[in-house]
PDB file of N, H, CA, C and O in Angstrom:
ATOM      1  N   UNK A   1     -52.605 161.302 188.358  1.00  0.00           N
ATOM      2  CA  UNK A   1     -52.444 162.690 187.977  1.00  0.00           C
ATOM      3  C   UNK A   1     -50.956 162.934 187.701  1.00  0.00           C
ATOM      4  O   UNK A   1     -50.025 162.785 188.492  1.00  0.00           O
ATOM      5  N   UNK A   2     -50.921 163.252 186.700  1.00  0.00           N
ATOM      6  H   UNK A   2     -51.677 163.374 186.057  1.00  0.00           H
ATOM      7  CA  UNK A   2     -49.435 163.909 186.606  1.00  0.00           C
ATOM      8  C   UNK A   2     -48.495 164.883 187.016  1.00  0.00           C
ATOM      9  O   UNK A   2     -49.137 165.930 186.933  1.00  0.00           O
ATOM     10  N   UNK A   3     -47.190 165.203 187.467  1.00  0.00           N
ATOM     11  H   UNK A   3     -46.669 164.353 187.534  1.00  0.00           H
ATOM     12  CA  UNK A   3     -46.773 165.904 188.257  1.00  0.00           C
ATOM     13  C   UNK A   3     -47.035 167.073 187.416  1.00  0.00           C
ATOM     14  O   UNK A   3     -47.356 167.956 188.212  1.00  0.00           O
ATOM     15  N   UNK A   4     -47.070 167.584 186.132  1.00  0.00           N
ATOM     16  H   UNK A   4     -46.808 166.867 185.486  1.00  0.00           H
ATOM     17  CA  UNK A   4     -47.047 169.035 185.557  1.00  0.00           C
ATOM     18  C   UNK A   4     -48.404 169.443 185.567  1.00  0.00           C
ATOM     19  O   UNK A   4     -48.607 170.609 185.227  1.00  0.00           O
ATOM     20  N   UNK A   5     -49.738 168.490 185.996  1.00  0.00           N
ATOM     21  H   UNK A   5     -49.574 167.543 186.272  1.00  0.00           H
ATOM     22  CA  UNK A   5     -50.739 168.950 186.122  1.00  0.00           C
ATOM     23  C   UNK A   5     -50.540 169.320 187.564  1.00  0.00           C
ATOM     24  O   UNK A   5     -50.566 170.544 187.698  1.00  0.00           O
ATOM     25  N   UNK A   6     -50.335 168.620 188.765  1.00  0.00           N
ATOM     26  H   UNK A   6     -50.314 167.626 188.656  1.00  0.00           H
ATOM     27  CA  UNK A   6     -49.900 169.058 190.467  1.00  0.00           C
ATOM     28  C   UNK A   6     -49.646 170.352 190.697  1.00  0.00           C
ATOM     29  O   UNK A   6     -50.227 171.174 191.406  1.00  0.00           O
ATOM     30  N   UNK A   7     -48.204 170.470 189.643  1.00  0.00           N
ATOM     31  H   UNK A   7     -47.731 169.802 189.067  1.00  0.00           H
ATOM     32  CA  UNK A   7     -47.450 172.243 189.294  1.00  0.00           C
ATOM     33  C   UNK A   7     -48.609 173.360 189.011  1.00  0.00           C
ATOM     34  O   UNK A   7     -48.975 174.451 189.448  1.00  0.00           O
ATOM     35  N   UNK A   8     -48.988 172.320 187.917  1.00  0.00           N
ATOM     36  H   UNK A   8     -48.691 171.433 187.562  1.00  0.00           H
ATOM     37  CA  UNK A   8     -50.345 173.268 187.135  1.00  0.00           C
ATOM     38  C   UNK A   8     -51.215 174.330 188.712  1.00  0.00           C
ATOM     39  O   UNK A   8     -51.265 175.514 189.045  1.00  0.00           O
ATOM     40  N   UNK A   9     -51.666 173.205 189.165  1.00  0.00           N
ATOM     41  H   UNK A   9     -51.625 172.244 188.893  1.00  0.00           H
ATOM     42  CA  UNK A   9     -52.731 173.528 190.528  1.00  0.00           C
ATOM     43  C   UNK A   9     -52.362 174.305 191.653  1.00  0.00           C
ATOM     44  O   UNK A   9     -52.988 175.186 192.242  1.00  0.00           O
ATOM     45  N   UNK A  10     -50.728 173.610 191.940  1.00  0.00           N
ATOM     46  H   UNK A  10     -50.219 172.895 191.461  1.00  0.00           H
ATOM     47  CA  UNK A  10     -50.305 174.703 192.653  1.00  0.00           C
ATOM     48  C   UNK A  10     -49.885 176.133 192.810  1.00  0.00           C
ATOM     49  O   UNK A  10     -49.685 176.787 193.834  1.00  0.00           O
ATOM     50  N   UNK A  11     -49.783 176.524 191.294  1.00  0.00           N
ATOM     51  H   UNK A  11     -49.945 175.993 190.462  1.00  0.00           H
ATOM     52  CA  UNK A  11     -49.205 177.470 190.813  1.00  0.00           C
ATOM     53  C   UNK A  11     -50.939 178.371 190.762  1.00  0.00           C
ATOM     54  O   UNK A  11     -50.926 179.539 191.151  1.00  0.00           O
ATOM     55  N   UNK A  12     -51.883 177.960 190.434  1.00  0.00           N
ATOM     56  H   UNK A  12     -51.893 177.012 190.117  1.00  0.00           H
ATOM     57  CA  UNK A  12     -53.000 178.208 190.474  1.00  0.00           C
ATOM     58  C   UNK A  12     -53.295 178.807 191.891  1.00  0.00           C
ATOM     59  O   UNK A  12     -53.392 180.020 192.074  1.00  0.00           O
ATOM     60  N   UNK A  13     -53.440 177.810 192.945  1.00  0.00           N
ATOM     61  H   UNK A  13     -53.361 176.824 192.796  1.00  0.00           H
ATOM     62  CA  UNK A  13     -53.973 178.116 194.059  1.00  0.00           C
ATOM     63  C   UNK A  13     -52.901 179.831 194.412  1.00  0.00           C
ATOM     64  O   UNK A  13     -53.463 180.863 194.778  1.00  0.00           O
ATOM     65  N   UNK A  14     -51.510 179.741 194.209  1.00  0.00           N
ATOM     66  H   UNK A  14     -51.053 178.902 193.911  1.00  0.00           H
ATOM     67  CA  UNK A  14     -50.751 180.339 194.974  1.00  0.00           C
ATOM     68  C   UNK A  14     -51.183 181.631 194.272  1.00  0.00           C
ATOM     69  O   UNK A  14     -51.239 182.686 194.905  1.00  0.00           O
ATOM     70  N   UNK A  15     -51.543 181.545 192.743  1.00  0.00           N
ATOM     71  H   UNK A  15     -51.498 180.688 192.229  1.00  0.00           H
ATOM     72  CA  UNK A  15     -51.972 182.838 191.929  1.00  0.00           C
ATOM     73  C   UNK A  15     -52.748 183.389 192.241  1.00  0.00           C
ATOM     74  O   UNK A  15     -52.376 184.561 192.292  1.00  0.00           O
ATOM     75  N   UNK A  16     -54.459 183.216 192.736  1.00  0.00           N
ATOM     76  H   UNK A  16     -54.761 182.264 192.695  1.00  0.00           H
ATOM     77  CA  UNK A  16     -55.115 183.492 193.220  1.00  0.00           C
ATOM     78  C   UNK A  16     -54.996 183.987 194.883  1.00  0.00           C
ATOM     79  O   UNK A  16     -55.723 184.852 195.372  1.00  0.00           O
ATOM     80  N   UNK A  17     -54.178 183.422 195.452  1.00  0.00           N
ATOM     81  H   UNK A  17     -53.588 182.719 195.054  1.00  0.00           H
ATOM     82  CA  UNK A  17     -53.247 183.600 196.549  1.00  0.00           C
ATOM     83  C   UNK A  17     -52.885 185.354 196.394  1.00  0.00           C
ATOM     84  O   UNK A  17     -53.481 186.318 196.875  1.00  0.00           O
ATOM     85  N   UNK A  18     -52.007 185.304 195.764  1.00  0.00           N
ATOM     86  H   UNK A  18     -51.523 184.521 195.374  1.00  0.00           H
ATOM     87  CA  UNK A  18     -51.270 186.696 195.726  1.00  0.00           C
ATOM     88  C   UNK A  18     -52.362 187.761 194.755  1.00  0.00           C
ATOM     89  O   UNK A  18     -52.087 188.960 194.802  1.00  0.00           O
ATOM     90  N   UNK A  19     -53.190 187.471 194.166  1.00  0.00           N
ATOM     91  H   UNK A  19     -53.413 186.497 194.127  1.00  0.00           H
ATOM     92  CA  UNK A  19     -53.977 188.366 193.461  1.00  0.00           C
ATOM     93  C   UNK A  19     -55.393 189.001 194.790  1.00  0.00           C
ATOM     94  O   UNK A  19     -56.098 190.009 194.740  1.00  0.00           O
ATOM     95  N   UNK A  20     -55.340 188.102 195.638  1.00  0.00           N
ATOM     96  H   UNK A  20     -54.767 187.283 195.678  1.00  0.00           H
ATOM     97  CA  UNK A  20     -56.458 188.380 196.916  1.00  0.00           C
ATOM     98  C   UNK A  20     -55.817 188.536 197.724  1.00  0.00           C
ATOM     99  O   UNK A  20     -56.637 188.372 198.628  1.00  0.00           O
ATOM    100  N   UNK A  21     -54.608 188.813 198.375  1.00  0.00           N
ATOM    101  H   UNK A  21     -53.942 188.946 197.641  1.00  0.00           H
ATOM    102  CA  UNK A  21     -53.868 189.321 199.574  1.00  0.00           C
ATOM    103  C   UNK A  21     -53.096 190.033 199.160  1.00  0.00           C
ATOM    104  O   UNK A  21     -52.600 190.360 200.238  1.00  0.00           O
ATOM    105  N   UNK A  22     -52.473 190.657 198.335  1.00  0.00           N
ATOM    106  H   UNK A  22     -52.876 190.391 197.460  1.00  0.00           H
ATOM    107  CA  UNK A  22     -51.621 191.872 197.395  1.00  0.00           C
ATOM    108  C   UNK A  22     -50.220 191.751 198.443  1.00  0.00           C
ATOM    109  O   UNK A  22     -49.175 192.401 198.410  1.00  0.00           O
ATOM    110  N   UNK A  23     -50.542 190.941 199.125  1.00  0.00           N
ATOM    111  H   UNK A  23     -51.391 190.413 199.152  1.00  0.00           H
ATOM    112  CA  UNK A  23     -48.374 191.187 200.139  1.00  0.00           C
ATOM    113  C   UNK A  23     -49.198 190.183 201.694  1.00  0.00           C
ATOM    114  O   UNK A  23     -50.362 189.971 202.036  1.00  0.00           O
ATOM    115  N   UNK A  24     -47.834 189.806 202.256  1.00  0.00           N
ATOM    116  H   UNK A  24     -46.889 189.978 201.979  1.00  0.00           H
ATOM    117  CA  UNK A  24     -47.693 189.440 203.368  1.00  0.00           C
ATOM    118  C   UNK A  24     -47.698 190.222 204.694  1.00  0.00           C
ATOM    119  O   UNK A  24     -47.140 191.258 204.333  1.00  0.00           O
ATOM    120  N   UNK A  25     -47.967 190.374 205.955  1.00  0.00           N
ATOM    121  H   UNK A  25     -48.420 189.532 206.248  1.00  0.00           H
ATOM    122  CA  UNK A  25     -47.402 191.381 206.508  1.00  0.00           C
ATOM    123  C   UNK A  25     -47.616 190.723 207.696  1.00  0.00           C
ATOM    124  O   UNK A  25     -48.522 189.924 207.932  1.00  0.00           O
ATOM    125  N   UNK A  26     -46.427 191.227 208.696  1.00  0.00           N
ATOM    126  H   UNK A  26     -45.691 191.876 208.504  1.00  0.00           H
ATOM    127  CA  UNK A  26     -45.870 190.264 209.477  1.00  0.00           C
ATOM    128  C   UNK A  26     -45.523 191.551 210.870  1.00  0.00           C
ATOM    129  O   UNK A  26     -45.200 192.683 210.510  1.00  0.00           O
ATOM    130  N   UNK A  27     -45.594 191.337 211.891  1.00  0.00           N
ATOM    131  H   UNK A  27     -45.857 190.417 212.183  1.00  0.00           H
ATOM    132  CA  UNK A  27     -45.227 191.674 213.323  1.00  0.00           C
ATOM    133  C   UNK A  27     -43.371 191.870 213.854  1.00  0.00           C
ATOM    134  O   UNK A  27     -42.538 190.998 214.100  1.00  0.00           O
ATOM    135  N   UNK A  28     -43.321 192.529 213.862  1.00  0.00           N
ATOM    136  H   UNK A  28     -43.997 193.238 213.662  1.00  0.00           H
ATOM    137  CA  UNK A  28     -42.163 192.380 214.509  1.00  0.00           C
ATOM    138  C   UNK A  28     -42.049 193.480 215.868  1.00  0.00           C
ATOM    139  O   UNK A  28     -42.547 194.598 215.731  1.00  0.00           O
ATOM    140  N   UNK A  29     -41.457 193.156 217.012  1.00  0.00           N
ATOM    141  H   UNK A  29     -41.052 192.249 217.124  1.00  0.00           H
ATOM    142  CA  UNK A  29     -40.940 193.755 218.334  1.00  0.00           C
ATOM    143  C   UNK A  29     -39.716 194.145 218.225  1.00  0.00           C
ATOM    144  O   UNK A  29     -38.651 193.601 217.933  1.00  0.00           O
ATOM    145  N   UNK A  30     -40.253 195.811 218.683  1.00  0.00           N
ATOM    146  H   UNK A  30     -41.118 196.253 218.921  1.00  0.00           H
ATOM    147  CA  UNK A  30     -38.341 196.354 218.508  1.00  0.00           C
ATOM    148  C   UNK A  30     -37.745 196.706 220.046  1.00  0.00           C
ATOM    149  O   UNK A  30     -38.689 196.784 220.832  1.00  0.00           O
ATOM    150  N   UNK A  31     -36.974 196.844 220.429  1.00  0.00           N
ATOM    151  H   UNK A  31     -36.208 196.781 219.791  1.00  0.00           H
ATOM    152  CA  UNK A  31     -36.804 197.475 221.907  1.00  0.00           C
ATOM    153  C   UNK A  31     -36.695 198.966 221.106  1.00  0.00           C
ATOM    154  O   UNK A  31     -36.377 199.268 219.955  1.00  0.00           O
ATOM    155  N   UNK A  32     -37.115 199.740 222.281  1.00  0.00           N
ATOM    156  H   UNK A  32     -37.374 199.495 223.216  1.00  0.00           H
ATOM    157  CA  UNK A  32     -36.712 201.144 222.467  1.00  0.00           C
ATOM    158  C   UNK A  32     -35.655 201.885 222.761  1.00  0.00           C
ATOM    159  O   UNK A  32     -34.756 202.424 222.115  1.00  0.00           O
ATOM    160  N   UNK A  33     -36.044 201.769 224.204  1.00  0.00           N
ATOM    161  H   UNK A  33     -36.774 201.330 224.729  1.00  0.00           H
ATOM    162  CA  UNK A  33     -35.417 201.875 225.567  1.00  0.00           C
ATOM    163  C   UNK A  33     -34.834 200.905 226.339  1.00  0.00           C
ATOM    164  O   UNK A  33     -35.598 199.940 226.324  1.00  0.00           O
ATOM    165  N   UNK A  34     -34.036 200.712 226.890  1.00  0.00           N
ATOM    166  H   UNK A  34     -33.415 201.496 226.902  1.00  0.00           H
ATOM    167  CA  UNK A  34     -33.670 199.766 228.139  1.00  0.00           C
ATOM    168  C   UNK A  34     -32.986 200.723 228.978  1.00  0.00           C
ATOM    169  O   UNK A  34     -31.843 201.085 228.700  1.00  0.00           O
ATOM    170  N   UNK A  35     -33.677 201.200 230.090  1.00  0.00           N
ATOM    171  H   UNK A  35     -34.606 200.905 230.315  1.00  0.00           H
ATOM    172  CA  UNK A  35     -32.702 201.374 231.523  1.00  0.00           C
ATOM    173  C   UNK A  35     -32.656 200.393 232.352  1.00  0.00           C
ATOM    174  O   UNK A  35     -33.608 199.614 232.370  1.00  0.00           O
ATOM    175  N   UNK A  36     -31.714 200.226 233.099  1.00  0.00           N
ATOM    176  H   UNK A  36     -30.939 200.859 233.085  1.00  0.00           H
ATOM    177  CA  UNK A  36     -31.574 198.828 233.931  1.00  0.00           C
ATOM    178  C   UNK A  36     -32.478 198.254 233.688  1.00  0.00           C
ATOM    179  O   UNK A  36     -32.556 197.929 232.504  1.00  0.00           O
ATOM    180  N   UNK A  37     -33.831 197.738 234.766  1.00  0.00           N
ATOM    181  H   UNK A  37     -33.767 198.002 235.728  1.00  0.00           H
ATOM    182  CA  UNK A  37     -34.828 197.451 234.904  1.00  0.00           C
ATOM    183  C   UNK A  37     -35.830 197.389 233.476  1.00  0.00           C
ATOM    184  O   UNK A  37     -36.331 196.577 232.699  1.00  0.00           O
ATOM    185  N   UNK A  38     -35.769 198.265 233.632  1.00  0.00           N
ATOM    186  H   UNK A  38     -35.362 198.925 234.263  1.00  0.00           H
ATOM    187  CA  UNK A  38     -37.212 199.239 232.628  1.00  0.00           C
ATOM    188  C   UNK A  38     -36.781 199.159 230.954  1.00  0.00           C
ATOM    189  O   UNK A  38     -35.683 199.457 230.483  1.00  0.00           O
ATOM    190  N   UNK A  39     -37.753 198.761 230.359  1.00  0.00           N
ATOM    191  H   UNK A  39     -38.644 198.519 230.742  1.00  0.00           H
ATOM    192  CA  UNK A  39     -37.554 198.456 229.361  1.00  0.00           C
ATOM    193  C   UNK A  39     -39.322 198.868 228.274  1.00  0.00           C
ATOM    194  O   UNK A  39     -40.368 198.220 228.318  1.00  0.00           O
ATOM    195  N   UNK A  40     -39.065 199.929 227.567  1.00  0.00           N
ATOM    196  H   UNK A  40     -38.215 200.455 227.531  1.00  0.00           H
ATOM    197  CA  UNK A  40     -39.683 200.031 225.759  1.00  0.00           C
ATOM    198  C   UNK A  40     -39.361 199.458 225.018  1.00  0.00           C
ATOM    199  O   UNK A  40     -38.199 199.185 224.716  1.00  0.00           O
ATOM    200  N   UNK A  41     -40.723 199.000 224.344  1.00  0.00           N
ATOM    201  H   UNK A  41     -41.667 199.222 224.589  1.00  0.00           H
ATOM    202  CA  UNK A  41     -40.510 198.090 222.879  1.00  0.00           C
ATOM    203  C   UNK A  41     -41.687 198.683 222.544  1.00  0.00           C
ATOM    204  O   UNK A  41     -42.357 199.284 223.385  1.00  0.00           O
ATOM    205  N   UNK A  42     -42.259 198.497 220.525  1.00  0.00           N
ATOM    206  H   UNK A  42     -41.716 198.008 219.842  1.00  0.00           H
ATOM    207  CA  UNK A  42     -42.822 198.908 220.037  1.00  0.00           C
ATOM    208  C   UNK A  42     -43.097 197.911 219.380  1.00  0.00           C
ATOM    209  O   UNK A  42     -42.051 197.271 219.271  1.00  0.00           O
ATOM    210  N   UNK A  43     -44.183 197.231 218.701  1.00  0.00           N
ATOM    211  H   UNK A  43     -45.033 197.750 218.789  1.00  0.00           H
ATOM    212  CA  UNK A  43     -44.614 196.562 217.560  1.00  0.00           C
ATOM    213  C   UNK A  43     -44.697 196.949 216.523  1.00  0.00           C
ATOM    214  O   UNK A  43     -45.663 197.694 216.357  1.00  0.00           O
ATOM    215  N   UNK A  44     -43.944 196.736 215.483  1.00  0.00           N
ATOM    216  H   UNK A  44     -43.159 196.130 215.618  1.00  0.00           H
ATOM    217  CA  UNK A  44     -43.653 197.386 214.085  1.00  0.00           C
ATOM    218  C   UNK A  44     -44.384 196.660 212.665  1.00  0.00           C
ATOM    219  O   UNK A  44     -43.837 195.652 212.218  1.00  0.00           O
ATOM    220  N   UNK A  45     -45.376 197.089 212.115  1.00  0.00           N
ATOM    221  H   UNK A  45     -45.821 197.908 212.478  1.00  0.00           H
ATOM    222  CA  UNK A  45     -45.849 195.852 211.165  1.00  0.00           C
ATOM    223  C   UNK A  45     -45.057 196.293 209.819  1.00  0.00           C
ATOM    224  O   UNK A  45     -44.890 197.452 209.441  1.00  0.00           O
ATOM    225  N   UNK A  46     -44.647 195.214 209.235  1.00  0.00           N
ATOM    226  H   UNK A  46     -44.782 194.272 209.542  1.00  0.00           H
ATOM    227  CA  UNK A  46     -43.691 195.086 207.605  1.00  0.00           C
ATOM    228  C   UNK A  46     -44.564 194.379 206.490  1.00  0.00           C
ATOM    229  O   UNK A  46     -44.777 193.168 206.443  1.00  0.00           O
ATOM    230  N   UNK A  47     -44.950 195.159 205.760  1.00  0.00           N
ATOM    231  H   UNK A  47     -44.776 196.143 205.798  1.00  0.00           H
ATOM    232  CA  UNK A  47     -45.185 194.291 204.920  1.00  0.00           C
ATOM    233  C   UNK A  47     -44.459 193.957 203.484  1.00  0.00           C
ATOM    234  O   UNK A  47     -43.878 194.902 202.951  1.00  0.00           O
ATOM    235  N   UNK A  48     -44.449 192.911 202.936  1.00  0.00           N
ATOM    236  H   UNK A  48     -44.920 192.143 203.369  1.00  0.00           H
ATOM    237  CA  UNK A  48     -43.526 192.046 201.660  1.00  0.00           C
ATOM    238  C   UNK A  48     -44.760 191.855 200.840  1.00  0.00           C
ATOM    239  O   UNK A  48     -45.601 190.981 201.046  1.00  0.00           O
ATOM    240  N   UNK A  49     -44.802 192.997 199.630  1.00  0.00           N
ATOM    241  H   UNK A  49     -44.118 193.708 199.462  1.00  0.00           H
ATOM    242  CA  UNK A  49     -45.573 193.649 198.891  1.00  0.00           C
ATOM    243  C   UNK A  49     -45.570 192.432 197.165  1.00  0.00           C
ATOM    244  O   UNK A  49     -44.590 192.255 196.440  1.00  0.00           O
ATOM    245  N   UNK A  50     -47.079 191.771 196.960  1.00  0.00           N
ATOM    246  H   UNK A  50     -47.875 191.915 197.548  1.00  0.00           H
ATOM    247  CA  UNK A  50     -46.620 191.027 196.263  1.00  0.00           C
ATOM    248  C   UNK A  50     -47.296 191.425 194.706  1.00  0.00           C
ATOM    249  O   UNK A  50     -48.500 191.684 194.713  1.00  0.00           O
ATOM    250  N   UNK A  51     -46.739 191.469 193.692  1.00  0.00           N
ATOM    251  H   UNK A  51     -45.762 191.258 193.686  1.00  0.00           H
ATOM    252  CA  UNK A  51     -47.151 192.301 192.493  1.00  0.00           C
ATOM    253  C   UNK A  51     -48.516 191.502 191.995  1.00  0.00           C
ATOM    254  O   UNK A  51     -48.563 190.272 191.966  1.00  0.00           O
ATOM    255  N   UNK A  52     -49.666 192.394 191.591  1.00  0.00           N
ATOM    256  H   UNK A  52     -49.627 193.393 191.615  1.00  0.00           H
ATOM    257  CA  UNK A  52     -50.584 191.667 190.977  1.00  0.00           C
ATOM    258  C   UNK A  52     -50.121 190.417 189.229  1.00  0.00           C
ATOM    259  O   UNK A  52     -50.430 189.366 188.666  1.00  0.00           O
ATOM    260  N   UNK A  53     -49.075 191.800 189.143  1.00  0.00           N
ATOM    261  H   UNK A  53     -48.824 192.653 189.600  1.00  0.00           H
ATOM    262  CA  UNK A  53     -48.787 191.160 187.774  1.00  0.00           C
ATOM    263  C   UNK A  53     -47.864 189.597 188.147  1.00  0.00           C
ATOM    264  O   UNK A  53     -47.820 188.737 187.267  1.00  0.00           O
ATOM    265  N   UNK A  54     -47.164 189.355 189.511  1.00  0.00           N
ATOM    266  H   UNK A  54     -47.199 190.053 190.226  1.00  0.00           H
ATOM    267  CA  UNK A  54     -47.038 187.871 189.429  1.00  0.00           C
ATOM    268  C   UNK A  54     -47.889 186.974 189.488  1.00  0.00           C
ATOM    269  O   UNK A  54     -47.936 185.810 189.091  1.00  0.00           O
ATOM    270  N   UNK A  55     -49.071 188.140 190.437  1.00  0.00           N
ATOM    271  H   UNK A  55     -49.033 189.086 190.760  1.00  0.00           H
ATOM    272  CA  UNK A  55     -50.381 186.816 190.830  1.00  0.00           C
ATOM    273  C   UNK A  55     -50.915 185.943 189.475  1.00  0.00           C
ATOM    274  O   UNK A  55     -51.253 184.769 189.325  1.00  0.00           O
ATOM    275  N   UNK A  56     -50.801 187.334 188.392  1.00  0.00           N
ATOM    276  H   UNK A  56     -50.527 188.288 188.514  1.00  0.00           H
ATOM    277  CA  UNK A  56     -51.412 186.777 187.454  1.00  0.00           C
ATOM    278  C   UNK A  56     -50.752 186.135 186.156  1.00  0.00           C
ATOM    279  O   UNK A  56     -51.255 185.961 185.046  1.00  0.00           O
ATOM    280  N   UNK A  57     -49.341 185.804 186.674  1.00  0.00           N
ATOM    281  H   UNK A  57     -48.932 185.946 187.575  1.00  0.00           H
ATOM    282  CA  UNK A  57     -48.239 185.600 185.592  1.00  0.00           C
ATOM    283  C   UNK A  57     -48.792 183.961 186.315  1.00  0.00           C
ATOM    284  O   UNK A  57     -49.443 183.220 185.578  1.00  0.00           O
ATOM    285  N   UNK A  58     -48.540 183.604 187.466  1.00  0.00           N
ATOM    286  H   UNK A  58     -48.011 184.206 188.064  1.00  0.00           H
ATOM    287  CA  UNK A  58     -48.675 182.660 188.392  1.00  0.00           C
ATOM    288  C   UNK A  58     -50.054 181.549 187.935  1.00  0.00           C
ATOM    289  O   UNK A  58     -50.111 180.329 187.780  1.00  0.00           O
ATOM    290  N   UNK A  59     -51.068 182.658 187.821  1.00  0.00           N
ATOM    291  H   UNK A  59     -51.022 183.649 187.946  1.00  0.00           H
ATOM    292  CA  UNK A  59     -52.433 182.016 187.607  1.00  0.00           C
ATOM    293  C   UNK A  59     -52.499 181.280 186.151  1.00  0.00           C
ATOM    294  O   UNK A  59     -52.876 180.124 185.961  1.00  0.00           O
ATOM    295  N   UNK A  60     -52.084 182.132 185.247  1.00  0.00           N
ATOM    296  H   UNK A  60     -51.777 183.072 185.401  1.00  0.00           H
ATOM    297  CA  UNK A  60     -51.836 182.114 184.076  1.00  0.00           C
ATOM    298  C   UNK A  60     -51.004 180.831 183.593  1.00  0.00           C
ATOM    299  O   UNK A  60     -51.128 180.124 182.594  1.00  0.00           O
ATOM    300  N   UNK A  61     -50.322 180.802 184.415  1.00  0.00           N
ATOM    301  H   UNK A  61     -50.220 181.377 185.227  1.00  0.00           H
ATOM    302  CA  UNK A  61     -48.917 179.629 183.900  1.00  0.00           C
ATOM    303  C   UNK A  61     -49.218 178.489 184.150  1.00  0.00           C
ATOM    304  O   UNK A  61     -48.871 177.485 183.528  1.00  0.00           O
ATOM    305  N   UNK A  62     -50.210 178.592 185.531  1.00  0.00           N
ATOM    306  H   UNK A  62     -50.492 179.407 186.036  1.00  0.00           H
ATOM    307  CA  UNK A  62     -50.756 177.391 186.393  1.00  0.00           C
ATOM    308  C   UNK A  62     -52.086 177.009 185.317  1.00  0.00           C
ATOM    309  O   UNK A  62     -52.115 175.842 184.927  1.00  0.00           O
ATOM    310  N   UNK A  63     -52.794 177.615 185.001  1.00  0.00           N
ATOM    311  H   UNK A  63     -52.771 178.563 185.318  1.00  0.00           H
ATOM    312  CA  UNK A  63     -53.799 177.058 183.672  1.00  0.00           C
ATOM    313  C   UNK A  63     -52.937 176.245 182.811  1.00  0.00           C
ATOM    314  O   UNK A  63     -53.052 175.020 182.841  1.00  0.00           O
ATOM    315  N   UNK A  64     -52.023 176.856 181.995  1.00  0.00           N
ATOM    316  H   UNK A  64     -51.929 177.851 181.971  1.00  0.00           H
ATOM    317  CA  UNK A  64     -51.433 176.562 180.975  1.00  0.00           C
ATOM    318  C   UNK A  64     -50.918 174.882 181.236  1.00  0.00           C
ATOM    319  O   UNK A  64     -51.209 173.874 180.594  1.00  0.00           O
ATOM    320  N   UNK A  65     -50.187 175.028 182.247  1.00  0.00           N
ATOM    321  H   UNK A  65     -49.950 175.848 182.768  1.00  0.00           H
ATOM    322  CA  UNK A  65     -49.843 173.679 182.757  1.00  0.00           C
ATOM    323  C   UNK A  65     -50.880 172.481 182.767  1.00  0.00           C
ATOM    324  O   UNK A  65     -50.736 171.482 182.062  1.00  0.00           O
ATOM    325  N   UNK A  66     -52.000 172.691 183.686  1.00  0.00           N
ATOM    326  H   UNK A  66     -52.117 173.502 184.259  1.00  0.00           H
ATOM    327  CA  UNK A  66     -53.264 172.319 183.795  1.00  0.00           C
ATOM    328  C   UNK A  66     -53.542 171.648 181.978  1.00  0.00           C
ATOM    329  O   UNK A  66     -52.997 170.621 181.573  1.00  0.00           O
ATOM    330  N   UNK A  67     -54.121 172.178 181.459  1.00  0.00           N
ATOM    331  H   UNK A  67     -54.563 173.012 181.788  1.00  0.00           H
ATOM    332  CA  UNK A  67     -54.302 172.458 180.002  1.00  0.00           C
ATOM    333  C   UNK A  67     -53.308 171.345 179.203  1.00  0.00           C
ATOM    334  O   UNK A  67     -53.772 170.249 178.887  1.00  0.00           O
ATOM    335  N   UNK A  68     -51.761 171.744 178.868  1.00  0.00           N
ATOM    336  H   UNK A  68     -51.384 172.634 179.124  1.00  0.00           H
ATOM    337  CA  UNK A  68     -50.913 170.699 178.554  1.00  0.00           C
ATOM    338  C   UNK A  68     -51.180 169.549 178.702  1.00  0.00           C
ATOM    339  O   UNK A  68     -51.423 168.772 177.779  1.00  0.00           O
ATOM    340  N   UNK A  69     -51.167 169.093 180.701  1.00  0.00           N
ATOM    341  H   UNK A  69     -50.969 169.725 181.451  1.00  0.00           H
ATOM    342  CA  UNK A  69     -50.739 167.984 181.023  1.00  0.00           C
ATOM    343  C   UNK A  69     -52.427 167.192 180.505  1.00  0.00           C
ATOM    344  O   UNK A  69     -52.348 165.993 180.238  1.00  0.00           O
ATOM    345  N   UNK A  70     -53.638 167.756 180.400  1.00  0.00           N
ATOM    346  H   UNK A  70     -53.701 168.730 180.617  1.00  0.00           H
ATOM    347  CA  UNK A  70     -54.860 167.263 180.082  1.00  0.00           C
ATOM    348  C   UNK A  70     -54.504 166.708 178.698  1.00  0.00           C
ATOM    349  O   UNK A  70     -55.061 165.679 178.316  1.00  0.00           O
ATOM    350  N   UNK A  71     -53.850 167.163 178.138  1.00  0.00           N
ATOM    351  H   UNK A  71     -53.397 167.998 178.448  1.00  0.00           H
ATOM    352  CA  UNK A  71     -54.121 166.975 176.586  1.00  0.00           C
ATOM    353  C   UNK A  71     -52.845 165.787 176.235  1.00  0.00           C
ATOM    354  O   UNK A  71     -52.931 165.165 175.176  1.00  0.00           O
ATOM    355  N   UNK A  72     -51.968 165.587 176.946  1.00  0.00           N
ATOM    356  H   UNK A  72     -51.899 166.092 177.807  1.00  0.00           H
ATOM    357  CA  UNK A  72     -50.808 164.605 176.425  1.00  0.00           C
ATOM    358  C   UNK A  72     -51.274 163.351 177.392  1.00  0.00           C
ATOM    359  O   UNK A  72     -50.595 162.339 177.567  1.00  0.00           O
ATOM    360  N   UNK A  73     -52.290 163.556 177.861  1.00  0.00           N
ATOM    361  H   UNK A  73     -52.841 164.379 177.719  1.00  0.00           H
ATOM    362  CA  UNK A  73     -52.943 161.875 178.737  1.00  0.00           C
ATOM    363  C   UNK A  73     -54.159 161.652 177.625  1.00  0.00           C
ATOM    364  O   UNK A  73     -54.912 160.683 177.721  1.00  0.00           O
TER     365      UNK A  73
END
């Protein structure tokens, strides 16, 4: 298999990737409060928002690749 078909696939999987999960979102612990002892924290969720239009720039590019590397073997 050729490496620009590999690209091809990976770029595929990751497209479909970001077109079915639209962003990442991840946990984070904040402190609050601290008095001596005693201590608040809060769990804060973030999410890293991922554009459909890369999913599908991604999916798109990853065919194309696919496609190429089929045709020059």
């Amino acid at each position: 298999m050729k490496p620009i078909m590999i690209i091809g696939i990976i770029l595929i999987v990751l497209g479909i990737g970001a077109l079915a999960y639209q962003g990442i979102t991840y946990t984070t612990r904040e402190k609050i409060i601290e008095i001596g002892p005693f201590q608040a924290s809060a769990d804060t969720q973030k999410t890293i928002p991922l554009s459909p239009l890369l999913g599908g720039l991604a999916l798109a590019g990853g065919i194309v690749m696919v496609i190429v590397g089929r045709k020059k073997s």
